[in-house]
C-alpha positions as CSV (number, residue, x, y, z in Angstrom):
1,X,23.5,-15.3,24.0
2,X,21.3,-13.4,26.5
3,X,17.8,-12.0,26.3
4,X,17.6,-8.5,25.8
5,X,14.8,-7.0,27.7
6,X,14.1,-3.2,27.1
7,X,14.7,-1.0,29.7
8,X,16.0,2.6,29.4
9,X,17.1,0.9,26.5
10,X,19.9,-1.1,27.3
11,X,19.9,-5.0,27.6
12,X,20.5,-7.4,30.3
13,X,24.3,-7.7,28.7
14,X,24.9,-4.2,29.2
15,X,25.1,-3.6,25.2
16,X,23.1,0.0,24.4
17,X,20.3,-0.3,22.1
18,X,18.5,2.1,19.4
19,X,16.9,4.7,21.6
20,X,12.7,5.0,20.8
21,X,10.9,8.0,21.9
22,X,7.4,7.6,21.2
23,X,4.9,4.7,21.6
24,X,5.3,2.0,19.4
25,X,3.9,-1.6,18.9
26,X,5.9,-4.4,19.3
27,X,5.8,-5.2,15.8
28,X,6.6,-1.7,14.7
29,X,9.8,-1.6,17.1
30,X,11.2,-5.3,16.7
31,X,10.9,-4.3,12.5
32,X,12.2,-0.8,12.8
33,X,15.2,-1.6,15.2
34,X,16.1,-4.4,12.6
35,X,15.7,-2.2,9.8
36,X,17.8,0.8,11.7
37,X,20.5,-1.1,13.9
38,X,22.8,-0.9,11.2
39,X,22.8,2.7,10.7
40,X,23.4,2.8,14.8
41,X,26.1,0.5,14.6
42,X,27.6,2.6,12.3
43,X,27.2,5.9,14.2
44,X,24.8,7.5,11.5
45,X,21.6,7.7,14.4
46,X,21.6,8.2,18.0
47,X,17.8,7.8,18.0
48,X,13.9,7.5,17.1
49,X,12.1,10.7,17.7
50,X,8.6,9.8,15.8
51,X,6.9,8.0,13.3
52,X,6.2,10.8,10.1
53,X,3.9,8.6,8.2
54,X,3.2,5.3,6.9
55,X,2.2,4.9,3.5
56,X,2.0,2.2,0.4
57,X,5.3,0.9,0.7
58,X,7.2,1.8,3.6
59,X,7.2,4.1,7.1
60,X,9.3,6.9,7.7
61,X,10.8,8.0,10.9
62,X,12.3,11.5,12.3
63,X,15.9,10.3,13.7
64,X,18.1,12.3,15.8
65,X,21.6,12.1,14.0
66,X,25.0,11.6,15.1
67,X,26.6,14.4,15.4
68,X,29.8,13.7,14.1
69,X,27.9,13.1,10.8
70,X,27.5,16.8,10.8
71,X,23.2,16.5,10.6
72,X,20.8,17.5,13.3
73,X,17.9,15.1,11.8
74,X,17.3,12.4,9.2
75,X,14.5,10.5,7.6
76,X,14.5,7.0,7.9
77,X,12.6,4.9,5.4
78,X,11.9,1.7,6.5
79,X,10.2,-0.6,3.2
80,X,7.5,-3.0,4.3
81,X,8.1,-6.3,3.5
82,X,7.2,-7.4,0.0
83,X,3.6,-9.3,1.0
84,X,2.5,-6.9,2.8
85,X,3.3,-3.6,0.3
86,X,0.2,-2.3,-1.4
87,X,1.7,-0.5,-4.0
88,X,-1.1,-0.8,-7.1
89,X,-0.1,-1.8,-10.9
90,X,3.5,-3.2,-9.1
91,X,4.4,-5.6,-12.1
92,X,4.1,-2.3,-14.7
93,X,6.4,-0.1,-12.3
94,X,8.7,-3.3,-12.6
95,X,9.3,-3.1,-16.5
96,X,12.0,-0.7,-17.1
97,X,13.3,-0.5,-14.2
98,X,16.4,-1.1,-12.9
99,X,17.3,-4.0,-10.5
100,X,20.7,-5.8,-10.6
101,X,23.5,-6.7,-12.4
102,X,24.1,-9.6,-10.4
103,X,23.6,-12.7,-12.5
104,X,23.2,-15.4,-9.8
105,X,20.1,-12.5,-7.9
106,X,18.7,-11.8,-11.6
107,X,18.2,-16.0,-12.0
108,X,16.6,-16.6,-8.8
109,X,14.4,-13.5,-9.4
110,X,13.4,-15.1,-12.7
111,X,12.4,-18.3,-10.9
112,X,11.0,-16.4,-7.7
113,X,12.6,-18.3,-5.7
114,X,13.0,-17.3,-2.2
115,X,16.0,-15.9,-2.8
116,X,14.8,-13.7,-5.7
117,X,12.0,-12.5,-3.5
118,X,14.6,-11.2,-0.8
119,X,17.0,-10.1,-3.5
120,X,13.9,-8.0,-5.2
121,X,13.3,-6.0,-2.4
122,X,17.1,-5.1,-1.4
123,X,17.7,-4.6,-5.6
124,X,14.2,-2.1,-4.9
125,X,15.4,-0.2,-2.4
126,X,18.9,-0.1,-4.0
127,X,17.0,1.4,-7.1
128,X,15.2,4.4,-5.2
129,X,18.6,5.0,-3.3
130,X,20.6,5.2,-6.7
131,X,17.4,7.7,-8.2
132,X,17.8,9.8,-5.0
133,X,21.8,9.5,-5.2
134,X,21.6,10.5,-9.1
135,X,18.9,13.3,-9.4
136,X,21.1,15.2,-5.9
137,X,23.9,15.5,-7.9
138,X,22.3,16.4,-11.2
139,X,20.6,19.6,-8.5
140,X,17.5,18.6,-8.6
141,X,15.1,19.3,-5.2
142,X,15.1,16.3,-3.5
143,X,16.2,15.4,0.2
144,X,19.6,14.3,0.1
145,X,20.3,10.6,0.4
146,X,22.9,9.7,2.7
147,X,22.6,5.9,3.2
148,X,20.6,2.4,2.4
149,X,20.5,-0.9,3.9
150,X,18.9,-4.0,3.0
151,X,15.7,-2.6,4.4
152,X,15.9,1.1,4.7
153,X,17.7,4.0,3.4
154,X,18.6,7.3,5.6
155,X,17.8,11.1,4.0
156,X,18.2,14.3,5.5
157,X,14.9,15.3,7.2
158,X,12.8,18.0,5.9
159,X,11.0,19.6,9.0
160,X,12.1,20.0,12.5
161,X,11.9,18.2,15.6
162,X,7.8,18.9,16.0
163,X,7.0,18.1,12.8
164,X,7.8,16.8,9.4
165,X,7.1,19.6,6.6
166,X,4.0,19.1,5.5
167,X,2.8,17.9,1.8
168,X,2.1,20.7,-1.0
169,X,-1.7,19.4,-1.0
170,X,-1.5,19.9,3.1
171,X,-0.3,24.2,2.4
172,X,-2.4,27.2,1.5
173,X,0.1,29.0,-0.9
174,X,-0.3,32.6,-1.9
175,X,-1.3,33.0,-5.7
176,X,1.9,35.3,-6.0
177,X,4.0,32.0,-5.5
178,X,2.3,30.0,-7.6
179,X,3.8,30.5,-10.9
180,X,7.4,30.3,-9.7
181,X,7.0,27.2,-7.3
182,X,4.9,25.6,-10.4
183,X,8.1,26.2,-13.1
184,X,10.2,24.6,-10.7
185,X,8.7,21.6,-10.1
186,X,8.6,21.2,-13.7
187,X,12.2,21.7,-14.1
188,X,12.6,19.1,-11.5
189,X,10.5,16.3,-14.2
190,X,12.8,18.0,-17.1
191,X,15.9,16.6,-14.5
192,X,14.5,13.6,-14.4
193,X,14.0,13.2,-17.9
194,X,17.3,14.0,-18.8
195,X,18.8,10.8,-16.7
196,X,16.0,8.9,-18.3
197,X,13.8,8.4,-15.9
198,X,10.3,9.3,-14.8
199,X,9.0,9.5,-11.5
200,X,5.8,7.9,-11.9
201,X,3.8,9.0,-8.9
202,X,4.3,12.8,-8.8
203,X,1.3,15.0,-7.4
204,X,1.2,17.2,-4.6
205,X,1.1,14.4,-2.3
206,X,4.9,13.2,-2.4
207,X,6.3,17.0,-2.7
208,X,7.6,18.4,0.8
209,X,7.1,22.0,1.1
210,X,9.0,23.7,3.9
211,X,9.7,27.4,4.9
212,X,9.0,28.4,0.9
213,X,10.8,25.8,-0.6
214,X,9.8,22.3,-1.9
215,X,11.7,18.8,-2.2
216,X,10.4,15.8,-4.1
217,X,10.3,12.4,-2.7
218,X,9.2,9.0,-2.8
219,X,10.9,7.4,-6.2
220,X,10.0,3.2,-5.8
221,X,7.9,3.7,-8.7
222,X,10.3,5.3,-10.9
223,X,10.6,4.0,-14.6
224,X,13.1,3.9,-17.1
225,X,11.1,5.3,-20.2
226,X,13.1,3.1,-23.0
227,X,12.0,0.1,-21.7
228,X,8.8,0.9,-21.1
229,X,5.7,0.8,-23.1
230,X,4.0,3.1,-20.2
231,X,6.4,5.3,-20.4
232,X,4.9,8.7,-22.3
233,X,1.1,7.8,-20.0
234,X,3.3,7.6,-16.9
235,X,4.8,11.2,-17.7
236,X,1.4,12.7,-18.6
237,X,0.1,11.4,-15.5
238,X,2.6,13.6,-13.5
239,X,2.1,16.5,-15.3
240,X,-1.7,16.1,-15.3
241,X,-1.2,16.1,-11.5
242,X,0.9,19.3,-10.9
243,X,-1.4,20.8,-13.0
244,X,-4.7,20.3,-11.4
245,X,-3.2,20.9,-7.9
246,X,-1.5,24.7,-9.6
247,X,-4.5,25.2,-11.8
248,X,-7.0,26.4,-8.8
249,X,-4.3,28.8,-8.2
250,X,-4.6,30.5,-11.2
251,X,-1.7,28.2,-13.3
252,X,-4.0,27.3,-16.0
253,X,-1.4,25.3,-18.5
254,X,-2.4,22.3,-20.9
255,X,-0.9,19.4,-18.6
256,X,-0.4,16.6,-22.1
257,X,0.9,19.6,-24.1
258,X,3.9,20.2,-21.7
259,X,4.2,16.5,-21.2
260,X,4.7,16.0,-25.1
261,X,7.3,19.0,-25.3
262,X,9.3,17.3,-22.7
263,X,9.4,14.1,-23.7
264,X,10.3,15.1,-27.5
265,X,13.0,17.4,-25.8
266,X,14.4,14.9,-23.7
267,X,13.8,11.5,-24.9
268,X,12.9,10.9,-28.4
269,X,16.6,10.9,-30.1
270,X,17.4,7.8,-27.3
271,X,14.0,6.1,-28.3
């Protein structure tokens, strides 16, 4: 085998590589082309325009897309490696949540072995793929998911090819819009609810809002509320946070109140 050396990026065996068009460390690349080179194998990406963001568990990218796959761009997601995630209260996100079914991964996970520690993270990422997978068809407003691999899942890409929409905390919305845009996004946590699961992080932080509409992301700490004691706190939590990001624009609604109708609605029969 030969040594591949970057350069307009093809190797010295003549093999082309995973295009990246911004500045990257060598870290960042060698991680991200091992993450990605699977979806450019498999004709999914053409190339690495720039880095969105980084944040607690993982770093998304803007990709170009095929375009046989019929997408301009998609999101790449690329999950840090376990140690070096800094996701906070990781064992209570854990309980009630889904992982495998494979008996021989659910064994080594229970003895955190090595094994289990590399089967934990693919099972993690196979989780927030399956919520993203579930909650598109059910309607709700989320990017669509359109494939995961042991270290990285692909979505269609909110934004264009300056920029990645912007956060609901980052815009300036006009009152008028308030009320509707603040329904909706509780309708999205009804959705949710109804497939039995909580998002667990929601706040204006991890909602995309682009050209007057919104889209919900980032699931890895998404909870299953039956086997979890945090459950109900969890779901007021999200609530409490839409609310206080609405309520300076003039949606003044009791956050616990609409978290206790929703949960009696939606999950106390299956409790």
């Amino acid at each position: 085998m030969g040594t591949c050396v970057f350069t307009d990026f093809l190797c010295t065996e003549g093999k082309r590589m995973l295009e990246f068009r911004f500045e990257a460390t060598k870290f960042e690349e060698s991680w991200s082309r091992k993450a990605l080179e699977s979806f450019y194998e498999e004709g999914w990406i053409e190339k690495v325009l720039y880095r969105v963001k980084g944040g607690k568990e993982a770093t998304v990218y803007c990709c170009q897309a095929d375009p046989e796959t019929g997408y301009d761009l998609v999101a790449a997601k690329i999950y840090r490696h376990r140690g070096l995630r800094s996701m906070k209260n990781y064992e209570s996100y854990r309980e009630g949540r889904f992982v495998t079914t494979d008996k021989r991964k659910l064994r080594a996970i229970k003895n955190k072995s090595r094994y289990g520690k590399q089967s934990m993270d693919s099972a993690w990422i196979d989780s927030e793929f399956t919520f993203f997978q579930t909650f598109f068809r059910a309607g709700a407003d989320i990017p669509e998911p359109i494939a995961a691999g042991p270290h990285s899942m692909l979505m269609d890409f909110v934004g264009d090819r300056e920029a990645a929409a912007p956060t609901l905390h980052e815009v300036r919305l006009d009152t008028s819009d308030a009320w509707p845009l603040f329904d909706r996004i509780i309708e999205n946590v009804a959705t949710f609810l109804a497939y039995n699961l909580i998002h667990g992080d929601l706040s204006a932080f991890n909602i995309l809002y682009w050209e007057g509409d919104f889209r919900v992301i980032d699931f890895p700490q998404a909870i299953s509320p039956p086997e979890n004691p945090n459950a109900f706190q969890s779901l007021v939590r999200d609530v409490e946070r839409v609310c206080q990001y609405f309520e300076k624009l003039g949606v003044r609604e009791s956050y616990f109140d609409i978290a206790e109708d929703l949960w009696n609605r939606y999950l106390t029969r299956s409790l």
